[in-house]
C-alpha positions in Angstrom: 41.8 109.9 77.1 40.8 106.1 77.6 41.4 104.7 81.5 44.4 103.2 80.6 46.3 106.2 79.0 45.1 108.3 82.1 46.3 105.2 84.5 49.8 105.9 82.4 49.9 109.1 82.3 49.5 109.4 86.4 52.4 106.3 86.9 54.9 108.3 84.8 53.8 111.8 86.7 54.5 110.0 90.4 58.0 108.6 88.8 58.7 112.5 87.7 57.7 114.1 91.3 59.9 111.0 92.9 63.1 113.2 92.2 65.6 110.8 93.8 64.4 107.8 93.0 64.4 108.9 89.5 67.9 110.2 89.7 68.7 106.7 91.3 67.3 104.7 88.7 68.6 107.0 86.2 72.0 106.6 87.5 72.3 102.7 88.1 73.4 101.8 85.3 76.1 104.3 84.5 77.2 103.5 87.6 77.4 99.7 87.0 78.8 100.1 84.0 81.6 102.6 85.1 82.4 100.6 88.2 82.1 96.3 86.4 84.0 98.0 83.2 86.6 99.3 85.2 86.9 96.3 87.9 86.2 93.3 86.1 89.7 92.8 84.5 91.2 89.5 83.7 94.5 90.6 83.3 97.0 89.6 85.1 99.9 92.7 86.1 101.8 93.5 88.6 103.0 89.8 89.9 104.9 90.1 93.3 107.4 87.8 93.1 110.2 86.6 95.8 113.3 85.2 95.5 114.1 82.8 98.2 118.4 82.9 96.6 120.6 80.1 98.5 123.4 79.8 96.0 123.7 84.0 95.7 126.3 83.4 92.5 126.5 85.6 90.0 124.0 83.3 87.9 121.7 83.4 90.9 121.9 87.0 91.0 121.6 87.6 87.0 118.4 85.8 87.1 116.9 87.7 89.7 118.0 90.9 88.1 115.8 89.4 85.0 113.0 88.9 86.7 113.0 92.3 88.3 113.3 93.6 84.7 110.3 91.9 83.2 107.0 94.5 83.3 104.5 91.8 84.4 106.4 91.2 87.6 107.7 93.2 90.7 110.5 91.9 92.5 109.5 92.2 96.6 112.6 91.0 98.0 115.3 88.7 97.7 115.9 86.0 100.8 118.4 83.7 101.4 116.2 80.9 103.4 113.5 79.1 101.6 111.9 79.0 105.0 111.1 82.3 104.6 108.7 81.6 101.3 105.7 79.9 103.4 105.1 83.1 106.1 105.7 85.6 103.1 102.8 84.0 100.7 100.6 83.2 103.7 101.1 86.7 104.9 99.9 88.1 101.2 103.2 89.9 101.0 104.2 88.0 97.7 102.0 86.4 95.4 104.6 83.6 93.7 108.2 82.9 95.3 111.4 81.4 93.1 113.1 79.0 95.3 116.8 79.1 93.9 118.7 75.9 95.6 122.0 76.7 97.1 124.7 74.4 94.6 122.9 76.3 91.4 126.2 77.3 89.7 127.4 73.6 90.2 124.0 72.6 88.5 124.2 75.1 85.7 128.2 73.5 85.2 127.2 70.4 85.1 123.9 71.3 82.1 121.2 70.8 84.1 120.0 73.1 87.1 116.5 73.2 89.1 114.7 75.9 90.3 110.9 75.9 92.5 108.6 78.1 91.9 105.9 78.4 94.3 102.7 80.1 94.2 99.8 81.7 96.2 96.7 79.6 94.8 94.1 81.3 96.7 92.8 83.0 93.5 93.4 80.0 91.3 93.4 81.9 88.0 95.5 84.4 89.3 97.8 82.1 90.5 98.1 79.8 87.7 99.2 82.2 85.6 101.7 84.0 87.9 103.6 80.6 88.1 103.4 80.6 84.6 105.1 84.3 83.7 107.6 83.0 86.4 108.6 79.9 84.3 108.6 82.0 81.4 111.4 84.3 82.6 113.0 81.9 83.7 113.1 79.8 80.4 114.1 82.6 78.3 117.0 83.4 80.8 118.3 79.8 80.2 117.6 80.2 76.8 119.8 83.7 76.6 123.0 81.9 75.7 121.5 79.6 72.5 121.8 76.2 74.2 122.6 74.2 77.2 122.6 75.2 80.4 119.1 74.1 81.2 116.9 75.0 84.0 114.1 73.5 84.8 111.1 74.2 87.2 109.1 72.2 89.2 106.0 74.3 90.7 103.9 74.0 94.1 100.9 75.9 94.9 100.1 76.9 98.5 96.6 76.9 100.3 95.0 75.7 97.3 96.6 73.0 95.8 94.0 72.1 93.8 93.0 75.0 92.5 89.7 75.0 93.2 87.4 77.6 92.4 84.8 77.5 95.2 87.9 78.3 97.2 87.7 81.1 96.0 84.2 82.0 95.9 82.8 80.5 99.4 84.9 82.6 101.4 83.7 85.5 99.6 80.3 84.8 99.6 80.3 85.5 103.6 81.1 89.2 102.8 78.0 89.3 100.8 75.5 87.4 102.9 76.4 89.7 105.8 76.3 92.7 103.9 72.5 91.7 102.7 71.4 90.8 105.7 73.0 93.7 108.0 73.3 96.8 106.1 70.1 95.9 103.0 67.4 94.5 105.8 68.3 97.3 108.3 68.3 100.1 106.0 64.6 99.0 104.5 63.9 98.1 108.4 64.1 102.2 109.6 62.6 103.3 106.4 59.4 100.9 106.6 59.0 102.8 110.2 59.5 106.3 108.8 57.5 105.6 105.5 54.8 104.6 107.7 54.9 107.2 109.8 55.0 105.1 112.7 59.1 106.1 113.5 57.1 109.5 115.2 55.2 106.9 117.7 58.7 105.7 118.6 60.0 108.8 119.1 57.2 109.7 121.8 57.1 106.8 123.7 59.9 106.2 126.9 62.6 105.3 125.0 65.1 106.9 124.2 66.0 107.5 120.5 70.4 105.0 121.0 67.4 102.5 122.2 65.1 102.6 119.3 68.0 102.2 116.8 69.5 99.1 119.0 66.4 97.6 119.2 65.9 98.0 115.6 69.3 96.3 114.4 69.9 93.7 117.4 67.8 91.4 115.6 69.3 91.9 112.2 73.0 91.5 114.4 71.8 88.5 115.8 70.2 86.6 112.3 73.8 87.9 111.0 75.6 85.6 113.3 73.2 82.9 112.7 73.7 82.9 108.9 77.6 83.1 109.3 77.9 79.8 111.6 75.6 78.5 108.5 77.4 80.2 105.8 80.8 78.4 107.2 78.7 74.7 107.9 77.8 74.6 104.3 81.6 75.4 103.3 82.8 72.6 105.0 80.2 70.2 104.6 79.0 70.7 101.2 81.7 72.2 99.1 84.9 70.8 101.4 86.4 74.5 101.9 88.7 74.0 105.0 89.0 76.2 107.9 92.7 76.0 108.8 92.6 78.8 111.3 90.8 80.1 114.2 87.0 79.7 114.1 87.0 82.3 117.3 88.9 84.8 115.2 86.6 84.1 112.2 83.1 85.0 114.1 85.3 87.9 115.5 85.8 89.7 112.6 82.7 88.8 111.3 81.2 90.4 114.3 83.2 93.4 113.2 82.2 93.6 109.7 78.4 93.3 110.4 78.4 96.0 113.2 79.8 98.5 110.5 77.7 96.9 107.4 74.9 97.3 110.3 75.9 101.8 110.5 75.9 101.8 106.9 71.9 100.7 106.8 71.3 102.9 109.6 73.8 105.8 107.9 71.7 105.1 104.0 68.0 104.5 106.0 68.5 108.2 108.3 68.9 110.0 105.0 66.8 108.5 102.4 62.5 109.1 102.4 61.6 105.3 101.5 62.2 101.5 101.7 62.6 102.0 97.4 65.2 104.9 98.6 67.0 102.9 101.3 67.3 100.0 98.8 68.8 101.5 95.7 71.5 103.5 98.3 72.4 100.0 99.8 72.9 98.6 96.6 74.5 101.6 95.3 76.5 102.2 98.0 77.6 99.1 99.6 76.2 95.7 97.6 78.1 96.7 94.0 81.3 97.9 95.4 81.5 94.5 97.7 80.9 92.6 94.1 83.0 94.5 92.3 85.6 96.5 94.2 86.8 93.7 96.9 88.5 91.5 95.2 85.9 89.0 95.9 86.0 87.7 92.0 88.6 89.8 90.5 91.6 90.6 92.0 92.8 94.1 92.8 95.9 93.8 91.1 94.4 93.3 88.2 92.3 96.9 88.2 93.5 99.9 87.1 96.3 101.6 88.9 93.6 104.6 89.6 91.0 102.4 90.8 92.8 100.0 93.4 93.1 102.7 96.2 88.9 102.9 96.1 88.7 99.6 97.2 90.5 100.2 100.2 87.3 102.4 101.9 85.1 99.2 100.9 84.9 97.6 104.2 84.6 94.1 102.5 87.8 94.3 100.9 89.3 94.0 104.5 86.9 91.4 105.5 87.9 89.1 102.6 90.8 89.4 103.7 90.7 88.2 106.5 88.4 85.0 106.0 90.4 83.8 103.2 93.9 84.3 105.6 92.0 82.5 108.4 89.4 79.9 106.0 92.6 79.3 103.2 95.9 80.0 104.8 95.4 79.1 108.5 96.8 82.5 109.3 96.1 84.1 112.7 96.0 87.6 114.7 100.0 87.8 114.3 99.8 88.3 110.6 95.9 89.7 110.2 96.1 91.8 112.9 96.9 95.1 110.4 93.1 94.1 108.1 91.7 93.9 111.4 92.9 96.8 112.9 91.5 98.5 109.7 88.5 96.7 109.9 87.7 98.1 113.4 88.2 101.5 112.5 85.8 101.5 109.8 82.7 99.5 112.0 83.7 102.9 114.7 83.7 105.7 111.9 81.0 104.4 110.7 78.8 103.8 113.8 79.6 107.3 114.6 78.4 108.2 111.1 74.9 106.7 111.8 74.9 107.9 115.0 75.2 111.4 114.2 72.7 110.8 111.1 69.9 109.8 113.3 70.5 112.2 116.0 70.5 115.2 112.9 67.5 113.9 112.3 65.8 113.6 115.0 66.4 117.0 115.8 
């Protein structure tokens, strides 16, 4: 056997003994194929649509009922003040609103009546079409009777009047930059030590093992924060993304989201043998499902009905969330309050996770 076949032969024998990453490597791309098949969906279902109603008429109401009965769209409620349209969209509790003025019967006597419709244009895609399955009902409504009376809409889009895509994007691209630096660097950071065999030094000298793992992610929390103040510079200054809410809530929740991106490393790193290990389970784990599952470029409405209660245990889908509402909206605690809340709860499940993982292992 020449050097080279025997140099071969002993790479492919160290992949074989290297069970897991082998199974790893094996298994990434099922896994992405599965999970981007599933997720990336350009279809647009399930519209939520409110009806802000002045006139309430029998007219009034007959259209609503005919928007309630299309497939595509999901009547959330019907209101009688248009006032009510702005907190409902900003709040994500309707994604497109039908502002129906109060002399619409008068209107619809007289030939010619108007109607609003008014959309959430923080996923511009998204968005664009809703607004246009809205005037489409509403068309063929008009059109029911084979002539005259007819309506027609004028549209508005909220937050994102524009519709521009890095609107979109640069909000979400926080979630990821976070998630690489926290949970990717830290993992890798406590498997370098045990790979080295220098985690066992640690562990004999005076401190204590809560230190060691604080000490080992304080600098990765602290280069996290650093990056986010950067992350939102550049998406005012180069790309003109606004940032209509609180910047204190902001670098709150980012705070939040990094601490429990921060447990996942330390969670993936306590259980895996390698830096090769720690990676692939980050990127398994957490990096893919932030891609794919958190609405951060397709939104969850659009998934299967099966797959959108997965992405609620992806901590980023909260955390988008909650910078878009703050970045995009100008919304504040009052309405985020419930993604936070959930937020929280994941950063301390999680942190007791890791905790428990490195203590198991110490032991």
């Amino acid at each position: 056997m020449s050097p080279f076949a025997a140099f071969v032969v002993k790479e492919t024998r160290h992949i074989l003994r290297d069970r897991q990453t082998l199974a790893v490597l094996l298994l990434l791309p099922v896994v992405m194929v599965l999970l981007f098949g599933y997720a990336i969906r350009t279809d647009v279902e399930d519209v939520r649509v409110l009806v802000a109603d002045a006139s309430r008429d029998a007219r009034s109401q007959d259209l609503t009922r005919a928007l309630a009965s299309t497939t595509a769209l999901r009547l959330v409620g019907v209101v009688a003040n248009a006032g009510a349209v702005e907190p409902a969209l900003r709040a994500g509790e309707a994604d497109v609103a039908l502002v129906i003025g109060p002399d619409f019967a008068r209107q619809l006597a007289r030939g010619t009546a108007e109607v609003l419709v008014v959309g959430d244009g923080v996923v511009p895609n998204y968005a664009a079409t809703a607004q246009a399955y809205v005037r489409t009902v509403v068309s063929q409504w008009a059109a029911e009777g084979g002539g005259p009376p007819l309506v027609r809409t004028s549209v508005r889009m909220r937050f994102n009047p524009t519709l521009a895509s890095q609107n979109l994007f640069v909000p979400g691209l926080l979630a990821f930059v976070l998630t690489l630096v926290s949970a990717l660097m830290t993992a890798i950071s406590i498997a370098r030590e045990k790979e080295r065999g220098t985690m066992e030094v640690l562990l004999v000298s005076p401190l204590r093992p809560a230190q060691i793992v604080v000490g080992k992610v304080a600098p990765y929390l602290a280069l996290a924060f650093v990056n986010a103040l950067t992350t939102l510079a550049l998406a005012a200054i180069v790309f003109g993304v606004p940032v209509r809410g609180s910047v204190t809530l902001l670098l709150a929740a980012s705070l939040v989201y990094v601490l429990a991106s921060l447990a996942i490393g330390v969670l993936v790193s306590s259980r895996v043998p390698d830096q090769r290990a720690a990676m692939m389970g980050v990127l398994l784990g957490l990096l893919m499902p932030t891609l794919a599952l958190s609405g951060f470029v397709f939104p969850i409405s659009s998934m299967p009905g099966w797959l959108q209660p997965v992405t609620n245990v992806v901590p980023a889908t909260w955390f988008i969330l909650v910078v878009r509402g703050v970045m995009l909206k100008g919304a504040g605690l009052a309405v985020l309050w419930q993604e936070l809340a959930v937020l929280c709860g994941m950063a301390l499940v999680l942190l007791a996770l890791g905790a428990r993982s490195v203590n198991d292992r110490i032991e």
